[in-house]
PyMOL Python script that loads the backbone (N, CA, C, O; Angstrom):
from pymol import cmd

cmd.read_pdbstr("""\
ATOM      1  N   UNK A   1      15.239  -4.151 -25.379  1.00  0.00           N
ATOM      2  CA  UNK A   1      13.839  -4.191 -24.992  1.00  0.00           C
ATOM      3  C   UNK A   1      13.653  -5.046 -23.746  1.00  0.00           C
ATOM      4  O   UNK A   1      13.050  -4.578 -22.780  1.00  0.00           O
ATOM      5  N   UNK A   2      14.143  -6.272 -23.730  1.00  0.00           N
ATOM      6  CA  UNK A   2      14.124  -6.729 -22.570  1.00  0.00           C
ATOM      7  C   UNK A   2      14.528  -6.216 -21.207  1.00  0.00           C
ATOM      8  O   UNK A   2      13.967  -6.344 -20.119  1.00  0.00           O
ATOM      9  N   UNK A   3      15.757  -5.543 -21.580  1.00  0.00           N
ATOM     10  CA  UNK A   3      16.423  -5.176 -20.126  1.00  0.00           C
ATOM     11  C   UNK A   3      15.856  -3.752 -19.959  1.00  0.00           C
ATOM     12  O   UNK A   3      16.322  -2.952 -19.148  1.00  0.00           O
ATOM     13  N   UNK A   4      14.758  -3.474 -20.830  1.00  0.00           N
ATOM     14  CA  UNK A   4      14.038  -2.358 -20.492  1.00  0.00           C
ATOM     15  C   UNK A   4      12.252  -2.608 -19.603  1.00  0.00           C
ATOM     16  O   UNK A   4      11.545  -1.882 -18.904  1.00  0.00           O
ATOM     17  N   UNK A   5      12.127  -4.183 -20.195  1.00  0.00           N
ATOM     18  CA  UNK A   5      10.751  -4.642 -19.516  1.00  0.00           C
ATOM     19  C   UNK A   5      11.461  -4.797 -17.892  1.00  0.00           C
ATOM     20  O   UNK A   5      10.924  -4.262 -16.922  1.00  0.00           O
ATOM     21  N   UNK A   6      12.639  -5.547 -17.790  1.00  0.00           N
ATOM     22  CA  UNK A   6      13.100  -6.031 -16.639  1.00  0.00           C
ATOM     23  C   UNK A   6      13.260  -4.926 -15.871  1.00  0.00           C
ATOM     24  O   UNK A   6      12.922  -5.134 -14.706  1.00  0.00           O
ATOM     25  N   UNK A   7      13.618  -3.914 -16.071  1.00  0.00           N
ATOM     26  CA  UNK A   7      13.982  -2.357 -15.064  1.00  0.00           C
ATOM     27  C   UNK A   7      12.385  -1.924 -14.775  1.00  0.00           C
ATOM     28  O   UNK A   7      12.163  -1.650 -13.596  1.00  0.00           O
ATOM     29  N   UNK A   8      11.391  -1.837 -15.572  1.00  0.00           N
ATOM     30  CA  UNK A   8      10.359  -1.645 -15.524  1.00  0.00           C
ATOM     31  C   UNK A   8       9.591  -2.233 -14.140  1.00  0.00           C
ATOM     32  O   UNK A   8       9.146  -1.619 -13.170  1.00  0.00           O
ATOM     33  N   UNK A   9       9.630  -4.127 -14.544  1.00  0.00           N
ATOM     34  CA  UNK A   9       8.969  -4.996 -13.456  1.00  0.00           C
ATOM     35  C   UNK A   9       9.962  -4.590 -12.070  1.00  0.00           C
ATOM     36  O   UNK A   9       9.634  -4.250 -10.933  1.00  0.00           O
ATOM     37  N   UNK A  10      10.771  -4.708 -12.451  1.00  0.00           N
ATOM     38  CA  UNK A  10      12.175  -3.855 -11.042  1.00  0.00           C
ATOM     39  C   UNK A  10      12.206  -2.434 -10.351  1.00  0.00           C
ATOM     40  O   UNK A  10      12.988  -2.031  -9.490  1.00  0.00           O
ATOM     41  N   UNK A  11      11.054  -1.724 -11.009  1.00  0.00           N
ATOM     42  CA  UNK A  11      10.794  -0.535 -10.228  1.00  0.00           C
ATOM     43  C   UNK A  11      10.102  -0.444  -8.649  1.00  0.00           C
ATOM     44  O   UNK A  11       9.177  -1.255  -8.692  1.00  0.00           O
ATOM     45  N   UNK A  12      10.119  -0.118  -7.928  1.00  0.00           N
ATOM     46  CA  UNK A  12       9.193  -0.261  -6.677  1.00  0.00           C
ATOM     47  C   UNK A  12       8.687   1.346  -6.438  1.00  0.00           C
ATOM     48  O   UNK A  12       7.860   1.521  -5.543  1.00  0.00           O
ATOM     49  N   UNK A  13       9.202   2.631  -7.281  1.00  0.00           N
ATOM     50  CA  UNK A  13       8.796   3.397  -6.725  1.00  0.00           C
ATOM     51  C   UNK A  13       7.440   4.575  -6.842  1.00  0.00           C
ATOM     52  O   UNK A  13       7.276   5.793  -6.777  1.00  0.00           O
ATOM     53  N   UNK A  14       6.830   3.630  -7.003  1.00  0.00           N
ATOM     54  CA  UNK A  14       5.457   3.773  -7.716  1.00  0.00           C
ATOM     55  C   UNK A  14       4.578   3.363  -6.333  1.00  0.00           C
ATOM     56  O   UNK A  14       3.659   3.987  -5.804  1.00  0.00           O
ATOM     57  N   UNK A  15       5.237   2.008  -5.922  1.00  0.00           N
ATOM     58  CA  UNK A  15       4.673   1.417  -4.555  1.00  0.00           C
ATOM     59  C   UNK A  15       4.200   2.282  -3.421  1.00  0.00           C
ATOM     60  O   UNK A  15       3.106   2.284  -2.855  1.00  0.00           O
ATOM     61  N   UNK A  16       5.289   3.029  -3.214  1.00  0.00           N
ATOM     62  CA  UNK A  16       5.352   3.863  -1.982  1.00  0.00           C
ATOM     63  C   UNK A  16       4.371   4.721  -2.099  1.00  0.00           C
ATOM     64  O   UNK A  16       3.901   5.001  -0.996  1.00  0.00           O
ATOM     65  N   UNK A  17       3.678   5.455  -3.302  1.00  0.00           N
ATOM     66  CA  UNK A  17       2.922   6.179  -3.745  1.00  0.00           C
ATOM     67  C   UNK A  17       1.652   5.776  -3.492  1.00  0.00           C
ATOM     68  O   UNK A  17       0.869   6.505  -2.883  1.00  0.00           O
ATOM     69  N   UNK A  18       1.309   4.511  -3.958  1.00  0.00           N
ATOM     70  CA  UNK A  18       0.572   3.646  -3.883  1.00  0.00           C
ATOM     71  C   UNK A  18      -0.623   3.365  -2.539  1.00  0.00           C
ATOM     72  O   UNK A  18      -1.839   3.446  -2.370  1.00  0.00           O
ATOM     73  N   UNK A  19       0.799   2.934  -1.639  1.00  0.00           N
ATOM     74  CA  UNK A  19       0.816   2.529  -0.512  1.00  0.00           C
ATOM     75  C   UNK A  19      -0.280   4.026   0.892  1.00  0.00           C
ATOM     76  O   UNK A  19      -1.131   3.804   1.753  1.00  0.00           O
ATOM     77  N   UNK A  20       0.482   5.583   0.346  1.00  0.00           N
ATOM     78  CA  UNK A  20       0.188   6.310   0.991  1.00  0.00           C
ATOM     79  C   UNK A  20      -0.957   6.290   0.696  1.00  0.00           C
ATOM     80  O   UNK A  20      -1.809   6.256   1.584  1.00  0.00           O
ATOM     81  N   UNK A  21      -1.323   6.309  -0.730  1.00  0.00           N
ATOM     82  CA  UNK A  21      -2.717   6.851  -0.987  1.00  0.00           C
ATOM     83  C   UNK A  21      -3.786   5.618  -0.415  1.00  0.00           C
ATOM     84  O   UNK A  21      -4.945   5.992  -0.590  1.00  0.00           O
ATOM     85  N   UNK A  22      -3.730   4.588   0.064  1.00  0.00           N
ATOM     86  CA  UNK A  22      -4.273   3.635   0.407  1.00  0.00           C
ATOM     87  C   UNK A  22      -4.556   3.773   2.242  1.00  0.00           C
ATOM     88  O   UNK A  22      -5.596   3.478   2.831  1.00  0.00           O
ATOM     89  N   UNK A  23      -3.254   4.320   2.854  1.00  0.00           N
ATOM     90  CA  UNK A  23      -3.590   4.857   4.170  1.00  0.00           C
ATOM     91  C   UNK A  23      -4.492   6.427   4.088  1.00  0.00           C
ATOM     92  O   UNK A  23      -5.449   6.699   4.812  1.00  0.00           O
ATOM     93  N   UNK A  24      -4.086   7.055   3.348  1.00  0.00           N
ATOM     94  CA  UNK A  24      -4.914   8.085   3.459  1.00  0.00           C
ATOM     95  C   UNK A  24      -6.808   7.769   3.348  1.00  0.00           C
ATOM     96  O   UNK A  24      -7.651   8.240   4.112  1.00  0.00           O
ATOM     97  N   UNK A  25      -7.059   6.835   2.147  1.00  0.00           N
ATOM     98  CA  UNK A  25      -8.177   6.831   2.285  1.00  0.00           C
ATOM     99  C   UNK A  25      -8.528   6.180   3.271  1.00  0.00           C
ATOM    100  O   UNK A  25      -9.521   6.704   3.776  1.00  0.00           O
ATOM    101  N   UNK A  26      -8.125   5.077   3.922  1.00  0.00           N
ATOM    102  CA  UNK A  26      -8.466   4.313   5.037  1.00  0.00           C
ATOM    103  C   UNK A  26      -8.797   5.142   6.328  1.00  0.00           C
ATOM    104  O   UNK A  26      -9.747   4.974   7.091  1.00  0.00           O
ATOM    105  N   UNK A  27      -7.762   6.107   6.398  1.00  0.00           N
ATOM    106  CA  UNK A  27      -7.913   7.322   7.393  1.00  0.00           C
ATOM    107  C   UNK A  27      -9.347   8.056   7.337  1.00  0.00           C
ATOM    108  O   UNK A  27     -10.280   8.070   8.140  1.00  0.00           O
ATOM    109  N   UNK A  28      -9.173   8.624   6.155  1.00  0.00           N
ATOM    110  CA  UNK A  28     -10.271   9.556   5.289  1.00  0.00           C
ATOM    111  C   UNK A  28     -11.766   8.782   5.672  1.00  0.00           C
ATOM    112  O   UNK A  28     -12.757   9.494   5.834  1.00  0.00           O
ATOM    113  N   UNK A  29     -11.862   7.416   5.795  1.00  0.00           N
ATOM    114  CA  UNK A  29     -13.020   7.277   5.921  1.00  0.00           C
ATOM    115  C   UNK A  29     -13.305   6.557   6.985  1.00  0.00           C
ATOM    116  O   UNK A  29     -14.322   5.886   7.161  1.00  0.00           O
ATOM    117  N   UNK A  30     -12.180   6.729   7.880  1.00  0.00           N
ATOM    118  CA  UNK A  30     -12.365   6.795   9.756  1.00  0.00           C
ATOM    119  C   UNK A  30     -12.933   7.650   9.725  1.00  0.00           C
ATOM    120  O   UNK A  30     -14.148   7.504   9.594  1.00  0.00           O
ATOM    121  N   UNK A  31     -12.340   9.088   9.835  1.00  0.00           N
ATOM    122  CA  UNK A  31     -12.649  10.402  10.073  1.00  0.00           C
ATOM    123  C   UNK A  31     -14.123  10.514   9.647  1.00  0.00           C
ATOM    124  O   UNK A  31     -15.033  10.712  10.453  1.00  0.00           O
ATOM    125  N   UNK A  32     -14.253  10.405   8.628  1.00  0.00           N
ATOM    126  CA  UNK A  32     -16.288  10.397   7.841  1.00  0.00           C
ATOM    127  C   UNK A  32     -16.939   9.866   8.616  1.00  0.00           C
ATOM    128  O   UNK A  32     -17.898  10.417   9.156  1.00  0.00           O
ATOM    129  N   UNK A  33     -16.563   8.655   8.854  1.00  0.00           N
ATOM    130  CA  UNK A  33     -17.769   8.190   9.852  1.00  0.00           C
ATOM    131  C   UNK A  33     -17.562   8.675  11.557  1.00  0.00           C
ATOM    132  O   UNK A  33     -18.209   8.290  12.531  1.00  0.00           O
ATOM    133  N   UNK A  34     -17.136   9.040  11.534  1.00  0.00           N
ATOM    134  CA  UNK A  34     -16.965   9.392  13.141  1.00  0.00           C
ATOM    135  C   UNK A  34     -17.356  10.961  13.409  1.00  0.00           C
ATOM    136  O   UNK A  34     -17.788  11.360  14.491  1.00  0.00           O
ATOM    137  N   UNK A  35     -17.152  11.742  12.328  1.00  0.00           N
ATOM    138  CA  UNK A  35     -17.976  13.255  12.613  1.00  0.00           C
ATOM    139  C   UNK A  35     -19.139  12.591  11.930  1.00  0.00           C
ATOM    140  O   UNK A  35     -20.003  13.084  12.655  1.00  0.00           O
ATOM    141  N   UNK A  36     -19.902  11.755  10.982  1.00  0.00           N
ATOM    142  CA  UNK A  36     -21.411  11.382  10.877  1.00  0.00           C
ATOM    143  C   UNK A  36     -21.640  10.684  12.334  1.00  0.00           C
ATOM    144  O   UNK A  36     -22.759  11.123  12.598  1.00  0.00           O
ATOM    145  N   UNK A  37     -21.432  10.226  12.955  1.00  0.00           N
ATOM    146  CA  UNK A  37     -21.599   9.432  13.940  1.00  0.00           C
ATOM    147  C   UNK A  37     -21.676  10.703  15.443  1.00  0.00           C
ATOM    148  O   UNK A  37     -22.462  10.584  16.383  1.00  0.00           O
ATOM    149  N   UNK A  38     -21.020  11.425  15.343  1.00  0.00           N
ATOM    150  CA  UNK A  38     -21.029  12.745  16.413  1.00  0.00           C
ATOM    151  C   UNK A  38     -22.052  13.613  15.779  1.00  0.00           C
ATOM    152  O   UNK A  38     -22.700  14.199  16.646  1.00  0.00           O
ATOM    153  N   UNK A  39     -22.468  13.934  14.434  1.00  0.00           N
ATOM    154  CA  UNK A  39     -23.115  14.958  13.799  1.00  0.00           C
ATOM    155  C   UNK A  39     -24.680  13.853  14.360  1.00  0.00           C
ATOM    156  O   UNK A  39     -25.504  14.539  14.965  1.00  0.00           O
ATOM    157  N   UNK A  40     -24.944  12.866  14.258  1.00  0.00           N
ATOM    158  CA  UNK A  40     -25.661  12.016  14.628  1.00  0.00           C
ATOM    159  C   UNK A  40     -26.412  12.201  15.898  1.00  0.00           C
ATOM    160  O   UNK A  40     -27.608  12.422  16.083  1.00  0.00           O
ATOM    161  N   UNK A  41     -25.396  12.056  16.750  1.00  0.00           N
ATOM    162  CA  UNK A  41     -25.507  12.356  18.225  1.00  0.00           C
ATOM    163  C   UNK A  41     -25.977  13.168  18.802  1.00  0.00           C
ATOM    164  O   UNK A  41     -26.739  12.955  19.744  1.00  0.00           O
ATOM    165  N   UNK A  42     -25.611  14.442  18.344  1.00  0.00           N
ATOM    166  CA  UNK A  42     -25.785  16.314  18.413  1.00  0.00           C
ATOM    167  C   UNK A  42     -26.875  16.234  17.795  1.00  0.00           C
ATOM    168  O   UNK A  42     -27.713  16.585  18.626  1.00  0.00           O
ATOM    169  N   UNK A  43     -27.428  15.972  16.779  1.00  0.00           N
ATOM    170  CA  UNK A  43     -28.417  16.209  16.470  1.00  0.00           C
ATOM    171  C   UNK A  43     -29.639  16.046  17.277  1.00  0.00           C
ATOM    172  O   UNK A  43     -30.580  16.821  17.452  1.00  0.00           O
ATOM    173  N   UNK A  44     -29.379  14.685  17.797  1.00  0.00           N
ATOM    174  CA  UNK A  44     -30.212  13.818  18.423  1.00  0.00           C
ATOM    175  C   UNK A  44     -30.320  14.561  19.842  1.00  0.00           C
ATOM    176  O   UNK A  44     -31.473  14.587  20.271  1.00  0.00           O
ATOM    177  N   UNK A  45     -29.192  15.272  20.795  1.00  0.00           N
ATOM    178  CA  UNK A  45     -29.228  15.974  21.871  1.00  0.00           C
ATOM    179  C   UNK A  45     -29.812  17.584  21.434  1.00  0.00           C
ATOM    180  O   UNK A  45     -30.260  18.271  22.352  1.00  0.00           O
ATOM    181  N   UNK A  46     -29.793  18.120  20.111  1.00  0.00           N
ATOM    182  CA  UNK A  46     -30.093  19.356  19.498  1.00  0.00           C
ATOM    183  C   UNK A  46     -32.058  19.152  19.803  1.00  0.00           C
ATOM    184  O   UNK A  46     -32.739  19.957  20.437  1.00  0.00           O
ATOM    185  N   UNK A  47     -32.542  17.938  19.176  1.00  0.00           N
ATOM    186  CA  UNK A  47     -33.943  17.394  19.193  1.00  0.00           C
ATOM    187  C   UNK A  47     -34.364  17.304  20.984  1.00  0.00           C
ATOM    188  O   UNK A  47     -35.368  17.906  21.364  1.00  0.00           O
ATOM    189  N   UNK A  48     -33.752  16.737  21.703  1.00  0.00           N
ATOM    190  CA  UNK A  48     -33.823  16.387  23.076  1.00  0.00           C
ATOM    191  C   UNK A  48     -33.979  17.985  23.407  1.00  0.00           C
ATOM    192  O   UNK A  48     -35.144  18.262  23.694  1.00  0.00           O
ATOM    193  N   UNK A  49     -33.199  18.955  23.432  1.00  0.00           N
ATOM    194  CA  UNK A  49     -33.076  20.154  24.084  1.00  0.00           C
ATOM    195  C   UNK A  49     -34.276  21.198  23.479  1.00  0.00           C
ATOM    196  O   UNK A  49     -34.667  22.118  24.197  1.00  0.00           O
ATOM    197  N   UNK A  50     -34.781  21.020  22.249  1.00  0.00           N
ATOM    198  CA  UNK A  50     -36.156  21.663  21.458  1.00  0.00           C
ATOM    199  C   UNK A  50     -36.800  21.126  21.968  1.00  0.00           C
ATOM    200  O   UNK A  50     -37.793  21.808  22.222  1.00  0.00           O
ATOM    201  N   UNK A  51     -36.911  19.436  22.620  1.00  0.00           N
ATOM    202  CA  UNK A  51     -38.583  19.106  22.671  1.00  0.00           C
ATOM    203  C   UNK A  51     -38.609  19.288  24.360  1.00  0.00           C
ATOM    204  O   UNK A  51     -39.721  19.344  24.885  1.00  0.00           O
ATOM    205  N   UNK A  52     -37.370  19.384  25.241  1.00  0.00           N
ATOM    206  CA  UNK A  52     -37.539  20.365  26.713  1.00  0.00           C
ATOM    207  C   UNK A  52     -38.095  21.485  26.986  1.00  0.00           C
ATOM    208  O   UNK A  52     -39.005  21.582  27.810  1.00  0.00           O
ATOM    209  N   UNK A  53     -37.492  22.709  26.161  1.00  0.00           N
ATOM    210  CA  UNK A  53     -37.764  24.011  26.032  1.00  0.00           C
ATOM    211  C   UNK A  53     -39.158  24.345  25.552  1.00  0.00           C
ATOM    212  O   UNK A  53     -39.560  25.507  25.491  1.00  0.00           O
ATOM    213  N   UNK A  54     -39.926  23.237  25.193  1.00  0.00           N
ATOM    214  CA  UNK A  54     -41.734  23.370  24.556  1.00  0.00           C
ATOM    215  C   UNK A  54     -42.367  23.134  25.791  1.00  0.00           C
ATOM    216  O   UNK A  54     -43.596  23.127  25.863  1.00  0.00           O
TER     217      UNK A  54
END
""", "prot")
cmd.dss("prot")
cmd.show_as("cartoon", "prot")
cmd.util.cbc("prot")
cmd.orient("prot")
């Protein structure tokens, strides 16, 4: 039992798993805010170009 807890705490490859899914979301919610932040923008030039054309 012991040298079965010890292989256990001695695993790392769970980490790596870990690790990706932690860059991915970090990524994931660059990306979100930066098309809200352009969808933002466009909108705002979409409003500018309707209230010209009146």
């Amino acid at each position: 039992m012991r040298r079965l807890l010890s292989k256990f705490v001695a695993d790392q490859s769970g980490a790596t798993s870990i690790e990706y899914a932690l860059i991915a979301t970090g990524i994931s919610i660059v990306i979100l805010s930066a098309v809200q932040l352009i969808g933002t923008n466009l909108n705002a030039k979409y409003v500018s170009v309707e209230s010209a054309l009146k």
